[in-house]
PAKEGU-878107 format. One record per residue (C-alpha): residue number from 1; z, y, x. Coordinates in pm, whole numbers, plus 50000, padded with zeros to 5 digits. Layout:
PAKEGU-878107
<node NUM,<Z,Y,X>>
...
end
This chain:
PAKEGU-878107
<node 1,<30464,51432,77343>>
<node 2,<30732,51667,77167>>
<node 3,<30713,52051,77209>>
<node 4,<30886,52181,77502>>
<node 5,<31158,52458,77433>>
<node 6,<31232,52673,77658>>
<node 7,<31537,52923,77654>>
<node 8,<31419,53296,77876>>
<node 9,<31678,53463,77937>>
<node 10,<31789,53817,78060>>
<node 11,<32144,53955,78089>>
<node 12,<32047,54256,78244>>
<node 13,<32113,54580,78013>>
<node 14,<31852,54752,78199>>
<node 15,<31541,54561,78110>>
<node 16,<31440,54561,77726>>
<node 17,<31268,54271,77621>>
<node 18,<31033,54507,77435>>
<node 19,<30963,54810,77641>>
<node 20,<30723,54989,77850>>
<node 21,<30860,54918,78201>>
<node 22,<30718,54653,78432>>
<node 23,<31037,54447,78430>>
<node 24,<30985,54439,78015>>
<node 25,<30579,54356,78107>>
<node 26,<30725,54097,78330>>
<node 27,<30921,53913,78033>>
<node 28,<30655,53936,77766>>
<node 29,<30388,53801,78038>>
<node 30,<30617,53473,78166>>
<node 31,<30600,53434,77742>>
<node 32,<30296,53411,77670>>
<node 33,<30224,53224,77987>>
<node 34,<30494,52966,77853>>
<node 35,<30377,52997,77517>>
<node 36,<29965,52940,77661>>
<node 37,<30139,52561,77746>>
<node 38,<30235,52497,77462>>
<node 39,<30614,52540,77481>>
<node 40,<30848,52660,77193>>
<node 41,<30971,53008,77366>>
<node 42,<31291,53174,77235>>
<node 43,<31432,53451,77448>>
<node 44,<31819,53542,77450>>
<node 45,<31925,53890,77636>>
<node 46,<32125,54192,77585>>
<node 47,<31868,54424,77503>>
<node 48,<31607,54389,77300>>
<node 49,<31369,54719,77255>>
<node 50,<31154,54839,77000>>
<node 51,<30831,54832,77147>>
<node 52,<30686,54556,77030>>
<node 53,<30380,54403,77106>>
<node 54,<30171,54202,76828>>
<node 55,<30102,53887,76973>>
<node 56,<30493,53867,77013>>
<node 57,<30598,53963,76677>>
<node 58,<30713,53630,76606>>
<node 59,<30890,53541,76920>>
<node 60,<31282,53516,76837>>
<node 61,<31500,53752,77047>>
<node 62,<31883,53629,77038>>
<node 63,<32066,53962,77158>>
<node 64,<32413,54016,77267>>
<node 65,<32481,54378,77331>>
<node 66,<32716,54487,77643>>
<node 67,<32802,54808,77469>>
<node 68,<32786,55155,77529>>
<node 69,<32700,55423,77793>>
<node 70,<33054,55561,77735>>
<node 71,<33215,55280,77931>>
<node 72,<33350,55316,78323>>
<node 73,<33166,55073,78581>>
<node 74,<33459,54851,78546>>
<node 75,<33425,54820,78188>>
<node 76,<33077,54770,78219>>
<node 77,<33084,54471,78440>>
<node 78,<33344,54306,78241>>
<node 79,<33136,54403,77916>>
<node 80,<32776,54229,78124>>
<node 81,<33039,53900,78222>>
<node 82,<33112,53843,77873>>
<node 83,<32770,53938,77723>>
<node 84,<32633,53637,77944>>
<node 85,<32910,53424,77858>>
<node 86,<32791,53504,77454>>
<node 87,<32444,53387,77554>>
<node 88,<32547,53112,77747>>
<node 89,<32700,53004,77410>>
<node 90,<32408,53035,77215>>
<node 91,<32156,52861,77472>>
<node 92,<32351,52563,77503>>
<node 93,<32385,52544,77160>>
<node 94,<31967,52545,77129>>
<node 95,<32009,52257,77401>>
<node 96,<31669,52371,77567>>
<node 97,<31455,52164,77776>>
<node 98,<31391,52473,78015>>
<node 99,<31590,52749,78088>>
<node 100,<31439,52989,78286>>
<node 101,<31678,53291,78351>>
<node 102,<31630,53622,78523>>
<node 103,<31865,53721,78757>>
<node 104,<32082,54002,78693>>
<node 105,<32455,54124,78786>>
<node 106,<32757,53922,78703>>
<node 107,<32549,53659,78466>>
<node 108,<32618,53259,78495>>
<node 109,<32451,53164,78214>>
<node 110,<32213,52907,78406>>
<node 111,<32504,52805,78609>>
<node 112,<32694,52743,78281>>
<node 113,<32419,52584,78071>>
<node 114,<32320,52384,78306>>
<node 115,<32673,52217,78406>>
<node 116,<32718,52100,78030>>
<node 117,<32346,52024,77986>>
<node 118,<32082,51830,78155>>
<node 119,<31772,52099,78097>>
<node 120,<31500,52227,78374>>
<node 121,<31627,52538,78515>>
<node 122,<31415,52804,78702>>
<node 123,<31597,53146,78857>>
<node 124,<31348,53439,78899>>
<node 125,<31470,53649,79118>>
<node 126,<31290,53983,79159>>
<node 127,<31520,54249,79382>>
<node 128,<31843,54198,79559>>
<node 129,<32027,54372,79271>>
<node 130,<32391,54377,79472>>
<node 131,<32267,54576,79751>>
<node 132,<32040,54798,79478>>
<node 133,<32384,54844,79295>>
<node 134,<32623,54937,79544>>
<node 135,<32376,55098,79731>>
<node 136,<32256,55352,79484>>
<node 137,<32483,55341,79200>>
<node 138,<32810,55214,79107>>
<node 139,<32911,54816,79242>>
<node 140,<33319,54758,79139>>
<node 141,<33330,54382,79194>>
<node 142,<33069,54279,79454>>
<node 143,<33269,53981,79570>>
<node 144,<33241,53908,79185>>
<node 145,<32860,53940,79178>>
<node 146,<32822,53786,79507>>
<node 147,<33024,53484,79371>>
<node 148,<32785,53498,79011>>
<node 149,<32406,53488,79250>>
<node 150,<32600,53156,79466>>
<node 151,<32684,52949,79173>>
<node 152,<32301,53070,78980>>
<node 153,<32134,52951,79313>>
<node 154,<32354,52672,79360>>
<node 155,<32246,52539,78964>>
<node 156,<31877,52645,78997>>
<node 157,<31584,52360,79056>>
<node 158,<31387,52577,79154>>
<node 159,<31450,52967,79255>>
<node 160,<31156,53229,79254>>
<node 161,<31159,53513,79430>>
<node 162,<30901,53787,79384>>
<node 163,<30863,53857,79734>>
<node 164,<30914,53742,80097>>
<node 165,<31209,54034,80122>>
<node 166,<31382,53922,79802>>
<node 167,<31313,53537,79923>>
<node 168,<31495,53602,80242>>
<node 169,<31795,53804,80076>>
<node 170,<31815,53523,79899>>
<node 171,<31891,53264,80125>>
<node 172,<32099,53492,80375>>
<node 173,<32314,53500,80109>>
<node 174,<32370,53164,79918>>
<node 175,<32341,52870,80176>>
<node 176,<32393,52551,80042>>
<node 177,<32383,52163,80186>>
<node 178,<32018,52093,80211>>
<node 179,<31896,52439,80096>>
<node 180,<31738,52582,79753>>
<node 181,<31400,52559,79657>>
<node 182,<31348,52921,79735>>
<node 183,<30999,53041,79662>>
<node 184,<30773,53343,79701>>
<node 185,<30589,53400,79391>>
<node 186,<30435,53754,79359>>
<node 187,<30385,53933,79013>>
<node 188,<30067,53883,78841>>
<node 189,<29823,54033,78542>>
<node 190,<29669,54013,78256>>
<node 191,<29326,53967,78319>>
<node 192,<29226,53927,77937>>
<node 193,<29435,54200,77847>>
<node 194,<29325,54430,78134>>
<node 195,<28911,54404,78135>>
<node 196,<28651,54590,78383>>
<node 197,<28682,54976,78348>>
<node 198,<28348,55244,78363>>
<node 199,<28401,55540,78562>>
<node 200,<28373,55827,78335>>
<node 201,<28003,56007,78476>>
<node 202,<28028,56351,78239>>
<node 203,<28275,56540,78543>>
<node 204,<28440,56489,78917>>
<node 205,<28574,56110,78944>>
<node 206,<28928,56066,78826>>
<node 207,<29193,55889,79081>>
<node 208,<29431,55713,78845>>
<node 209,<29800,55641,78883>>
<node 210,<30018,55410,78657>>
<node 211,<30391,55420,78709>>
<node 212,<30751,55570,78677>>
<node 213,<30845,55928,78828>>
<node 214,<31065,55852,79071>>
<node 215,<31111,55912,79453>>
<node 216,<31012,55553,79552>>
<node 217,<30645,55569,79369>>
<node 218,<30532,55852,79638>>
<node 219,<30375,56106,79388>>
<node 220,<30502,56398,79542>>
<node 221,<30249,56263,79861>>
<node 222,<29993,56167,79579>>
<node 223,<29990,56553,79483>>
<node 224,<29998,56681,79848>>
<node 225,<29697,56472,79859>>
<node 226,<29515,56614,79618>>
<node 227,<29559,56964,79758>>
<node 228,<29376,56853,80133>>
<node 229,<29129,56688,79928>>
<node 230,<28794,56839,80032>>
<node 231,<28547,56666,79798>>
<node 232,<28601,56767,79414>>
<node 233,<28806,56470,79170>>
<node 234,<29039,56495,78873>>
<node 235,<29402,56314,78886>>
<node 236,<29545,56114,78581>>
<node 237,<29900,56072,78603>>
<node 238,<30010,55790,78335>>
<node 239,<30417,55779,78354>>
<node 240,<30719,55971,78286>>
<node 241,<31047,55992,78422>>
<node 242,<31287,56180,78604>>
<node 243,<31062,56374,78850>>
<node 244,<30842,56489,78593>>
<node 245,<30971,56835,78605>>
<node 246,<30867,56809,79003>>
<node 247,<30559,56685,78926>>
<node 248,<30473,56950,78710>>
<node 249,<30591,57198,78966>>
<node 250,<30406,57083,79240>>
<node 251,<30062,57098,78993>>
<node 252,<30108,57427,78961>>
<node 253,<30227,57532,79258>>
<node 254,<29874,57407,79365>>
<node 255,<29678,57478,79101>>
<node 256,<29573,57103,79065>>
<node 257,<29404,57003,78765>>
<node 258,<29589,56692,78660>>
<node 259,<29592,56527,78364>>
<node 260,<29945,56383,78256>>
<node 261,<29934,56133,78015>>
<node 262,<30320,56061,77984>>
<node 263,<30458,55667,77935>>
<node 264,<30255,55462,77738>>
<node 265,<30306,55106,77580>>
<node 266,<30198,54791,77786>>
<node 267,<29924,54717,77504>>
<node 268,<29786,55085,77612>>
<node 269,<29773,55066,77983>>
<node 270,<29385,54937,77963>>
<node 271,<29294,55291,77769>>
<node 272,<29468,55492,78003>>
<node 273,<29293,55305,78301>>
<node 274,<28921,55367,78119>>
<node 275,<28683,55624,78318>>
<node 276,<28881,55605,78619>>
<node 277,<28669,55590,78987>>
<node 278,<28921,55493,79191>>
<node 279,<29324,55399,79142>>
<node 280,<29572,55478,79371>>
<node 281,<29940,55336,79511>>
<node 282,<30093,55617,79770>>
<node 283,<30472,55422,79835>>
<node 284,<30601,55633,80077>>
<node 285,<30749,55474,80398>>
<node 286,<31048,55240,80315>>
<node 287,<31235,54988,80485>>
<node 288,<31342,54799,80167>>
<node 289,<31006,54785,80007>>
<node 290,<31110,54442,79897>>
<node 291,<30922,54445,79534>>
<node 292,<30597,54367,79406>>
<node 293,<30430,54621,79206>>
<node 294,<30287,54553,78892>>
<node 295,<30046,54820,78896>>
<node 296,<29825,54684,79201>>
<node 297,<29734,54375,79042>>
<node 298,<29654,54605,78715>>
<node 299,<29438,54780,78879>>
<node 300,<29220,54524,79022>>
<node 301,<29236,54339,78694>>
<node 302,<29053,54694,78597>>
<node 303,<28772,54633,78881>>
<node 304,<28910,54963,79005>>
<node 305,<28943,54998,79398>>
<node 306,<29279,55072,79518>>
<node 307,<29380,55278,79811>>
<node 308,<29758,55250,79887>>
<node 309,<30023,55230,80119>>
<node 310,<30013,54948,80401>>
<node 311,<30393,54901,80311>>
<node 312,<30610,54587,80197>>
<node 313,<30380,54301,79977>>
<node 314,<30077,54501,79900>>
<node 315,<29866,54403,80195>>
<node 316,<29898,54057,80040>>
<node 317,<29726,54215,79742>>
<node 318,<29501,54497,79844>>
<node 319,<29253,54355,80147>>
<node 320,<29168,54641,80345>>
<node 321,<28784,54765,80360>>
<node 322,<28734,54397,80069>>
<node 323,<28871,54530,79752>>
<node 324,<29071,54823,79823>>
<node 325,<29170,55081,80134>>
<node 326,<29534,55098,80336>>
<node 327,<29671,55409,80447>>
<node 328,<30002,55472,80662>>
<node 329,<30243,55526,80399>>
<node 330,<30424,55940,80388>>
<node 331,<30102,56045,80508>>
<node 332,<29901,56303,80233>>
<node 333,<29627,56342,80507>>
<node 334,<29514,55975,80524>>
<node 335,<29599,55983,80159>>
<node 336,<29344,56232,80084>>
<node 337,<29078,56124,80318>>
<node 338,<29047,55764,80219>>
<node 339,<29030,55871,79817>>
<node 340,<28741,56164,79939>>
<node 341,<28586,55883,80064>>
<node 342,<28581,55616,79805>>
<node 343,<28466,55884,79499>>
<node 344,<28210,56004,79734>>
<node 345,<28063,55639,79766>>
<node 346,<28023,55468,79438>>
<node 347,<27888,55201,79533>>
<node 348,<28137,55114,79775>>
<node 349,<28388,55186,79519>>
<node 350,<28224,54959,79250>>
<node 351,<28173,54715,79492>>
<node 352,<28596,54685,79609>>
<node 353,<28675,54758,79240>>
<node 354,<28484,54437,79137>>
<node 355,<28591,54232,79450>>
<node 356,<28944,54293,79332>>
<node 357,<28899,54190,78989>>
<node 358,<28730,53884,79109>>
<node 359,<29071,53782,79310>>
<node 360,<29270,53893,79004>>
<node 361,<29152,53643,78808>>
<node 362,<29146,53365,79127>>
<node 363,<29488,53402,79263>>
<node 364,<29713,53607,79016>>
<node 365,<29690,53505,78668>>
<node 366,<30060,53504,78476>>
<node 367,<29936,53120,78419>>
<node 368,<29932,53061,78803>>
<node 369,<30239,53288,78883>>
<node 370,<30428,53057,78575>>
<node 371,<30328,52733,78735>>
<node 372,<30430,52835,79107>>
<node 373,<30753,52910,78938>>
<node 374,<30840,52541,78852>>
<node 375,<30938,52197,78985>>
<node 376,<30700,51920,78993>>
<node 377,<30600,51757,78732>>
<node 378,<30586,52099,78501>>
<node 379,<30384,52321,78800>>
<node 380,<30144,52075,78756>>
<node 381,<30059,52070,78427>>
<node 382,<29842,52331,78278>>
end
């Protein structure tokens, strides 16, 4: 049987290939997974990155820029239309056997391949990106963009969505005769890459927390937590972004010791977990919480019990009082109390911690997540 090739691609200018954010861990994870059966992966996108990891050194990145940061939104969405129309050209010229594309703004390029060539083709869909654009930045054409999401579903064999939410945006907005095969597969981990952690016994237990600094990742309520704490226990902050300067504000302004470790690289993210007690997700209250956060599953890939928000997908992830604790979401008080009592109870906390690796590696391996993605006969194939 020949080796399959598959074409990944990603027209959106946000998302390096190689980078640090979870939509970049996202990518190189669907590789591997791809790569782990055997296929012939070649990825074609409009931004590339620098960071990258080892194990992908070799993996061959066809790039089409849109341009620069000088150009109006207008420009910008014509520059993203013919960016995907450039890759469009260069995947049907590799005449995959796959093409798995994630959605972004404006791009046809499974629509397009797919019309002049008879290949597998598999739409991951991971937020409802119109309503993100128009909603809090800049959307010119949405008619144009709702148009480019119809005619991707419309082509797709099979479409998977990273959530329930995104699932049902989804098919509110692209009905067609007989409907899509629209399906709800969650983000996974690395469970080779991301190994058991030891809580580090020479001072108080440190509460870990991966992620970006901004509004939606509730560390402004993580550090009002730590203020009502009333049992001692350090906080390691591993992210950067644009509320860092609040972050630091509010440490101060509470004389928290904190340990900020900044962004670090994918490959990194088991260090920074190591000699954590506990880990921690505070999403404050949202009625869009429509994604599926990458750091929960890293975290119990760590053995590390999580206490986070009851909010959006994560009760699907974090069982409450079996590998993790719930809290109301916005709510420092509950916050606090439920990580006072998890680094006050070790063995409570090494017992969730290793009952959350154990369903890590059950239900949420990139392998799994990969073969929920695609149409029978490929999902069944290991």
């Amino acid at each position: 049987m020949s080796t399959q090739r598959v074409a990944y691609v990603c027209a959106d200018p946000g998302i390096p290939v190689f980078g640090t954010k979870g939509a970049s861990v996202h990518i190189q994870e669907l590789v591997r997974a791809w790569r782990r059966r055997g296929a012939d992966v070649e990825v074609y996108a409009v931004r590339r990155g620098s960071e990258v990891p080892a194990d992908l050194a070799d993996l061959p990145v066809h790039e089409v820029r849109v341009g620069g940061k000088d150009l109006d939104p207008a420009e910008r969405e014509r520059a993203q239309r013919a960016a995907a129309a450039q890759l469009s050209e260069l995947v049907l010229a590799a005449r995959p056997d796959v093409l798995h594309e994630r959605y972004s703004l404006f791009s046809t390029v499974l629509a397009t391949v797919s019309a002049a060539h008879a290949c597998t083709t598999v739409l991951e869909v991971n937020a409802p990106l119109v309503d993100e654009q128009r909603d809090h930045r800049v959307l010119v054409d949405e008619a144009g963009a709702e148009s480019a999401l119809a005619a991707q579903v419309a082509a797709a064999d099979v479409v998977a969505c990273v959530s329930e939410q995104v699932a049902g945006w989804v098919r509110s907005r692209t009905p067609r005769p007989g409907g899509a095969d629209v399906r709800v597969t969650p983000n996974g981990v690395n469970t080779d890459r991301i190994r058991p952690v030891t809580p580090d016994p020479s001072g108080d237990p440190v509460v870990v927390f991966v992620g970006t600094l901004k509004p939606w990742h509730g560390v402004e309520d993580l550090l009002a937590a730590a203020a009502l704490a009333q049992v001692p226990w350090r906080l390691r902050i591993v992210g950067d972004g644009p509320q860092r300067s609040v972050v630091e504000r509010l440490v101060a302004r509470h004389q928290l010791e904190v340990e900020l470790l900044g962004a670090v690289a994918p490959e990194q993210v088991p260090q920074a977990l190591e000699g954590a007690a506990v880990a921690v997700a505070p999403y404050p209250a949202s009625a869009d919480h429509y994604f599926s956060p990458l750091k929960v599953y890293e975290y119990g890939a760590a053995g590390l019990p999580v206490v986070a928000s009851a909010i959006g997908q994560i009760p699907d992830v974090v069982v409450d009082g079996a590998t993790g604790v719930l809290v109301p979401p916005s709510d420092p008080a509950a916050l606090a109390a439920a990580l006072d009592a998890l680094v006050t109870d070790p063995a409570r906390a090494r017992r969730l911690g290793a009952a959350a690796r154990r369903r890590m590696e059950t239900l949420h391996s990139w392998d799994s997540v990969l073969g929920r993605s695609l149409p029978a006969p490929l999902g069944a194939s290991a």
